[in-house]
N, C-alpha and C positions, 0 to 999 in steps of 0.2 A: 390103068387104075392108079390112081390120084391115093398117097398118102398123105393124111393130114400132118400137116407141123405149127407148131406154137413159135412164136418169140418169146423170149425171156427176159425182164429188163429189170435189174436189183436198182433200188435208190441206193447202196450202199457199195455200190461198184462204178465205176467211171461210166459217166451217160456214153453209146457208141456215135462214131461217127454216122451221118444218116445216110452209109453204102453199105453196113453189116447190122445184125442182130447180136449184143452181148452172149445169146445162147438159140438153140432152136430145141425144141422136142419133135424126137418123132419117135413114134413106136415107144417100146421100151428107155431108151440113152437120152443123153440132152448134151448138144454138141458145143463147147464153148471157142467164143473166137478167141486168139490172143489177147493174154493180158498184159500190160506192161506196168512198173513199178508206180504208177503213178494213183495220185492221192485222191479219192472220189469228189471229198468235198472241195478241192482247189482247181484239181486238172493239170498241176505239176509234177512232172516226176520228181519222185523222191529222192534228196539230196545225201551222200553218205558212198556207202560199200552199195558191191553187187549183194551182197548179203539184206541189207537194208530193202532193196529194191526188190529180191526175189520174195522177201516175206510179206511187203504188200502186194506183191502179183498173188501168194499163195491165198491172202484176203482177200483181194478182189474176185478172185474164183470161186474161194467158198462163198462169198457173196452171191455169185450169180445161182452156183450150184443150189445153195436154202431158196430161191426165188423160182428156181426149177424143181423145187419138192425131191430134193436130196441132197447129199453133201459129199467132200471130200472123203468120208469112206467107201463113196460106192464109183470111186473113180478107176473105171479100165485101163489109161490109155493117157499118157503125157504125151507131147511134142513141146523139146524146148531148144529156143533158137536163142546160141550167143554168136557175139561178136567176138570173141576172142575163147579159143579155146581153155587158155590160161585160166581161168576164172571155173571150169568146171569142177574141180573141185571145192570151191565158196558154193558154187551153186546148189550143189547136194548137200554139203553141208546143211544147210536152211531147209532145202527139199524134204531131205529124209525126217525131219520132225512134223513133218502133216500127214506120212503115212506110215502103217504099219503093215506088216506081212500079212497077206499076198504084196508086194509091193506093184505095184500097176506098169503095166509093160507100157515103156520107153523109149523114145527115140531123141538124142541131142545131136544137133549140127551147128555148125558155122557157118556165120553169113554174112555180110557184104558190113551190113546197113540194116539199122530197126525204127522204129519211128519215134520221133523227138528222140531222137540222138542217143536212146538209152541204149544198155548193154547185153538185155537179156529181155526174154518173151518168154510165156508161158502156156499154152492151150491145151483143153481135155476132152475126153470123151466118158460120163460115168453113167452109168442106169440108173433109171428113174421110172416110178411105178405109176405116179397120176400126171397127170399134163397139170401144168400150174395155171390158176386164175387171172395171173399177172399177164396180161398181152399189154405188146405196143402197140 
């Protein structure tokens, strides 16, 4: 048996490249792929602090999240991947003003290499009650 899933695609979040979907719905949740710092309307990452970069990754998500008929309060489930562990506290720094308690269980690691050379990535899992309109 075949569940159904949606794509999700915000104009107000960076177009994806055409091997993933900005978000899927299925069931309940709406899964997003990683975000990185970068700016919708240009396609540049965002020049500055990790700081700077993780508050447009937290936009770009709430972006996609309103587009999948919910938002950053109904977020279960972080994964965020830096490049340097150094930087995890800046990153929460920024983090912790998109959520409030229950804060959403988390996981952060380090890794290698992210794409266009940024420092830090962002992905979620939150619930979501209607399948959105918006299909790619």
């Amino acid at each position: 048996m075949s569940i159904p899933k949606t794509a999700v695609k915000s104009p107000h979040a960076p177009a994806p490249p055409p091997f993933l979907s900005q978000a899927i719905v299925m069931g309940d949740y709406v899964f997003c792929s990683g975000q990185i710092g970068s700016d919708p309307k240009t396609g540049t990452l965002v020049q500055g602090s990790i700081q700077d970069r993780t508050t447009q990754i937290m936009s770009n998500l709430s972006a996609v999240l309103e587009s999948a008929g919910t938002s950053l309060r109904n977020v279960v489930k972080c994964n965020i991947f830096l490049t340097s562990m150094s930087d995890f506290g800046a990153v929460n720094e920024v983090y912790m003003t998109f959520f409030s308690a229950p804060m959403p269980a988390r996981t952060c690691v380090c890794v290698k290499e992210l794409p266009m050379g940024t420092d830090v990535e962002i992905e979620c899992i939150a619930g979501v009650r209607n399948v959105p309109e918006q299909k790619l």
